[in-house]
N, C-alpha and C positions, 0 to 999 in steps of 0.2 A: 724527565722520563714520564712519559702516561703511566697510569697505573690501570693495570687489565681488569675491565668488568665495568669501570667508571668513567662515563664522558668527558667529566669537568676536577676530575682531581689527577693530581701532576706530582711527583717526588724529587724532592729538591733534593739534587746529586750532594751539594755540600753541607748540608746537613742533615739530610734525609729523609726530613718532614716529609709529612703530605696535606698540598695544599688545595685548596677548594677554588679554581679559578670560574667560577660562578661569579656574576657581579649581582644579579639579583637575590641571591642566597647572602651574597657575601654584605648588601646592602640592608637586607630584609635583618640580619644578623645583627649589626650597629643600630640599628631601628629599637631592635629589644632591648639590649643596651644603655641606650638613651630611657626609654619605658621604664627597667629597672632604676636607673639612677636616679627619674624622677621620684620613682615610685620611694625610694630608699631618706631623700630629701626632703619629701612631706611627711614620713615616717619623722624620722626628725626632728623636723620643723613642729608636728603636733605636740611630741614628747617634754620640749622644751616650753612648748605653750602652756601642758597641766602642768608640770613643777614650776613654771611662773605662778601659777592660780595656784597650786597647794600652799608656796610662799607667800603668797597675797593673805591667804585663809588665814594662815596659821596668824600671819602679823594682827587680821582684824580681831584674833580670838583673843590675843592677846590682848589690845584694845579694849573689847568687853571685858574680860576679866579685870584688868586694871579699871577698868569704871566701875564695875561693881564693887572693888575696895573700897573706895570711896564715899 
């Protein structure tokens, strides 16, 4: 069923939604999507790169410190 006032949204009789049959909206949509999840995966991807390097640090400090015993 159309739903009054909206060109491209339609109400699903079985479960009642309403759905947006736009395909450039509905493309434009998955687009962001994609955008976020990259954006969420180099978030990531960075976070795991400085606790690499803080674990590097710490190891070289340790290094020095054990050399200066010496």
């Amino acid at each position: 069923m159309k739903v009054s006032g909206h060109e491209n949204l339609v109400r699903d009789t079985n479960s009642n939604a309403i759905i947006n049959t736009n395909i450039t909206e509905y493309k434009a949509y998955l687009s962001r999507i994609k955008i976020r999840q990259r954006e969420s995966d180099l978030m990531r991807e960075q976070v795991n790169e400085i606790n690499s390097l803080k674990k590097e640090l710490r190891e070289i400090k340790k290094l020095i410190v054990d050399l200066g015993k010496k």
